[in-house]
C-alpha positions in Angstrom: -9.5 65.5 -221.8 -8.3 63.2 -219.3 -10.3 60.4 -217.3 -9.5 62.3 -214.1 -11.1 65.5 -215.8 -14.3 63.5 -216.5 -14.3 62.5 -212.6 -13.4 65.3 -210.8 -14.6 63.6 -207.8 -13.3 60.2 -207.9 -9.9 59.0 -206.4 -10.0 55.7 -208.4 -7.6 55.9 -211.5 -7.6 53.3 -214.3 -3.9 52.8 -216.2 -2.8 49.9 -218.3 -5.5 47.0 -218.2 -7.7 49.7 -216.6 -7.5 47.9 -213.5 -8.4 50.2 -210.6 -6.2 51.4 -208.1 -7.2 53.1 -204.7 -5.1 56.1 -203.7 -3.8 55.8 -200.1 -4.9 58.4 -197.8 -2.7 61.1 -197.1 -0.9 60.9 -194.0 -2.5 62.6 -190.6 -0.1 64.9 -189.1 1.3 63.7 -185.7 -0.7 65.4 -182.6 1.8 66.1 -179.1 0.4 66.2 -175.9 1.8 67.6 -173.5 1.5 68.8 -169.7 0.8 72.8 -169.0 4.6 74.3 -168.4 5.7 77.6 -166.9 5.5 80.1 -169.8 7.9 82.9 -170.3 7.0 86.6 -170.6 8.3 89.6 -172.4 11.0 90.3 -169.8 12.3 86.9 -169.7 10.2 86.1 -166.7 9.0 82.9 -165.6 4.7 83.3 -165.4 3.0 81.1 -162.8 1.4 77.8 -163.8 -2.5 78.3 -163.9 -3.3 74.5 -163.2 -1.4 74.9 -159.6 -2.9 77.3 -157.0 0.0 79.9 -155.2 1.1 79.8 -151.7 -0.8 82.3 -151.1 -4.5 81.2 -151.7 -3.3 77.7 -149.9 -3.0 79.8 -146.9 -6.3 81.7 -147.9 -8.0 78.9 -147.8 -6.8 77.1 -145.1 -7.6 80.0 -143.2 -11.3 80.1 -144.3 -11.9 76.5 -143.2 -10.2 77.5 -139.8 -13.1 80.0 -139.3 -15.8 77.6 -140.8 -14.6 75.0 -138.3 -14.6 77.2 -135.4 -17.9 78.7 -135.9 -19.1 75.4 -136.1 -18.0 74.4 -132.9 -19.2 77.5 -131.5 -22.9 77.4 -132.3 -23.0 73.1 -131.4 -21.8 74.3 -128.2 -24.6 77.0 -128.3 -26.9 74.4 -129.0 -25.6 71.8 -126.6 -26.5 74.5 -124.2 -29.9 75.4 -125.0 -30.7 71.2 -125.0 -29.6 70.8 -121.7 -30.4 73.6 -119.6 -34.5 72.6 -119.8 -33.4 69.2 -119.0 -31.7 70.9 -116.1 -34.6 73.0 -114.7 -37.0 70.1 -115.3 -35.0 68.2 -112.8 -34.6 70.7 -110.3 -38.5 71.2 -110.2 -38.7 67.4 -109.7 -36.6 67.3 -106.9 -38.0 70.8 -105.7 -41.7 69.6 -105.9 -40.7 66.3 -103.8 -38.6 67.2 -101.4 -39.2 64.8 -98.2 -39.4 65.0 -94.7 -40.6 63.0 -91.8 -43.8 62.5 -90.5 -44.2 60.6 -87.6 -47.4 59.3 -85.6 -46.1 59.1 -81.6 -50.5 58.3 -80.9 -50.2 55.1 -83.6 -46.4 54.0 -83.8 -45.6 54.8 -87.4 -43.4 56.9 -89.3 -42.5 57.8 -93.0 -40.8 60.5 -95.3 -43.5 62.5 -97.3 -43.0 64.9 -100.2 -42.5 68.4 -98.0 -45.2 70.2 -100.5 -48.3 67.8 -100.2 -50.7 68.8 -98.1 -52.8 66.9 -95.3 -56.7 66.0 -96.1 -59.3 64.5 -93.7 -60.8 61.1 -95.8 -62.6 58.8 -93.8 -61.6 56.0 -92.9 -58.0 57.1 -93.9 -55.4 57.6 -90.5 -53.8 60.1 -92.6 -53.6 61.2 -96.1 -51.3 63.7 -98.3 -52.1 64.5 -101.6 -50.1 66.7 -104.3 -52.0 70.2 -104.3 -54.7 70.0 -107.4 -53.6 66.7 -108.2 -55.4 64.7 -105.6 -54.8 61.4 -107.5 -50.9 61.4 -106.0 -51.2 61.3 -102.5 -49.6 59.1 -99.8 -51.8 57.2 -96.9 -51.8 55.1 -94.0 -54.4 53.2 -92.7 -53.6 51.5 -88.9 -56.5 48.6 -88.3 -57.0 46.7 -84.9 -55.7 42.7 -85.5 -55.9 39.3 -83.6 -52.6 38.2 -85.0 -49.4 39.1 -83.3 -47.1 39.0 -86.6 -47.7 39.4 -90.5 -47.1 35.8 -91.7 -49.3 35.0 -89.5 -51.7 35.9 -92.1 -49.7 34.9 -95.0 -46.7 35.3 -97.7 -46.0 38.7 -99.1 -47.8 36.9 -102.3 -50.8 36.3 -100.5 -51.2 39.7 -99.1 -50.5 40.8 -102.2 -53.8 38.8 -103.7 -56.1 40.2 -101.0 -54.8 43.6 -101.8 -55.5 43.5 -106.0 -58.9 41.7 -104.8 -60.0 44.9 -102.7 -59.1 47.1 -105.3 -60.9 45.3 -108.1 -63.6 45.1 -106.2 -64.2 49.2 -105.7 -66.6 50.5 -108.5 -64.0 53.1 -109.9 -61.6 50.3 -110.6 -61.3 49.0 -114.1 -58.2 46.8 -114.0 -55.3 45.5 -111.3 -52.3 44.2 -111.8 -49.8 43.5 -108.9 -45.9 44.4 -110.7 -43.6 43.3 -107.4 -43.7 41.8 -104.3 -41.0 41.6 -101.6 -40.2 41.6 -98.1 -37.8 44.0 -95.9 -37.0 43.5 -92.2 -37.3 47.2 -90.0 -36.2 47.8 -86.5 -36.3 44.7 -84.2 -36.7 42.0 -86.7 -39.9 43.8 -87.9 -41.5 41.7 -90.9 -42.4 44.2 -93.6 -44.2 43.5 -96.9 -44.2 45.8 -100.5 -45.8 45.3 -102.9 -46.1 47.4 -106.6 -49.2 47.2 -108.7 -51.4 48.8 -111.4 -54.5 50.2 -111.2 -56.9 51.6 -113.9 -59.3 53.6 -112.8 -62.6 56.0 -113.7 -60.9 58.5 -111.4 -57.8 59.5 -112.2 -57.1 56.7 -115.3 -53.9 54.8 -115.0 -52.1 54.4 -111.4 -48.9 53.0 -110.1 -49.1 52.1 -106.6 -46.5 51.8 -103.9 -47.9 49.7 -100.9 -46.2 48.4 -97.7 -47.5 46.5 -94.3 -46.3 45.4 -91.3 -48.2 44.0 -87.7 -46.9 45.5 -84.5 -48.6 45.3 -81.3 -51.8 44.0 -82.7 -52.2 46.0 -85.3 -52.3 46.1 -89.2 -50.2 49.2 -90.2 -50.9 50.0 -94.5 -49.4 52.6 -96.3 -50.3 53.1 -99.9 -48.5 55.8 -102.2 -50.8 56.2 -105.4 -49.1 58.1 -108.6 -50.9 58.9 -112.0 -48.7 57.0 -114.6 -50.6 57.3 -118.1 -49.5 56.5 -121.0 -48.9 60.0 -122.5 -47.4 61.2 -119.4 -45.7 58.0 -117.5 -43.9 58.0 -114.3 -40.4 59.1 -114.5 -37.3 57.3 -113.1 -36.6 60.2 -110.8 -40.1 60.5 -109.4 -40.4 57.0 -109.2 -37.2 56.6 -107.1 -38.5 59.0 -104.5 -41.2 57.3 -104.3 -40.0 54.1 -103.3 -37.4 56.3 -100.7 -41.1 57.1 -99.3 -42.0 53.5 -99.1 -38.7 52.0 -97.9 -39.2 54.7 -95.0 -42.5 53.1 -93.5 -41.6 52.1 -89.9 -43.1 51.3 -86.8 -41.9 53.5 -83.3 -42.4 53.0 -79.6 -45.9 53.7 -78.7 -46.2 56.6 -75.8 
């Protein structure tokens, strides 16, 4: 029996001084790689390459994201739409609800632009007030007092005036809280000095207020208007409001007396 018979399982042969050898591993066959290639069928026929799509579904496709784009488009558009047009109606209500128009006292020598849809209310000791209808906390009045002075710096800067006014307010019993915001001046017809003034007013009746006040002195007498607004904080005075407002304000003028 030879050695390799007594192990089968051994590659380590012993010859001459029974020195062992190692038998080198047999040689790994060589693997090609290579790219797929057109294939040829029974007919001698070229087949199509599987990896690269035809001509065909190109177009396919290009024509399916054609129609995904354009439905796209379509339905932002759609949407664009429905976004704007409350925006739209919201504004025209605005606009509708304050439409302006003049009101003018020949008897007291005043006149102003009021919103067309506020109605006219007796209050006393008020010359005349409008207020929104069954919002009475927007309304717009004027006051005309009796004076010794002949002009209104006679009685002081727009700054001054605009002190007295915030002290009269904080001193009602409704008033939590005055703030003035603005003060400036304006000249109307003939030179007329006119003051403005902007403030805040918290209030037990009616909560947070902007006010829109002007006054001027013509033939001894102290003409006020005041234009009162709710402006809270979950439902604050919008630009486009506010800007008709201030039309109202910068309309307060004195006329010829008859």
């Amino acid at each position: 029996m030879s050695v390799c018979g007594l192990f089968p399982t051994s590659h380590t042969l012993f010859i001459g001084d029974h020195r062992p050898l190692t038998q080198a591993p047999r040689p790994r066959p060589p693997v090609f790689y290579s790219s797929p290639s057109p294939s040829l069928s029974a007919s001698g026929a070229t087949s199509p390459n599987p990896y690269h799509p035809r001509p065909t579904e190109i177009n396919n496709s290009k024509a399916r994201l054609s129609v995904l784009v354009s439905k796209r488009m379509v339905s932002l558009s759609i949407l664009a739409v429905i976004l704007s047009a409350p925006l739209t109606s919201f504004s025209k209500s605005i606009s509708e609800d304050l439409e302006l128009e003049r009101y003018t006292d020949l008897k007291e020598g005043f006149t102003l632009l009021k919103p067309s849809s506020w109605i006219k209310v007796d209050k006393a000791g008020a010359t005349v007030l409008f207020e929104e209808a069954s919002k009475g906390v927007n309304n717009v009045g004027v006051v005309v007092s009796p004076v010794r002075i002949m002009k209104l710096s006679d009685f002081g800067s727009p700054r001054f005036v605009a002190d007295k006014l915030i002290q009269a307010e904080r001193r009602k019993e409704s008033t939590k809280d005055a703030e003035v915001i603005a003060v400036s001046e304006r000249s109307g017809p003939g030179g007329l000095q006119v003051y403005e003034f902007e403030y805040e007013v918290d209030s037990t009746r009616g909560g947070m207020k902007r006010v829109f006040s002007a006054a001027f002195v013509a033939s001894k007498k102290l003409y006020l208007l005041n234009i009162a607004h709710s402006d809270k904080p979950e439902s604050p005075l919008n630009t486009e409001k506010r800007m008709i407002l201030e039309e109202v304000l910068h309309s307060f003028d004195v006329v010829p007396l008859t």
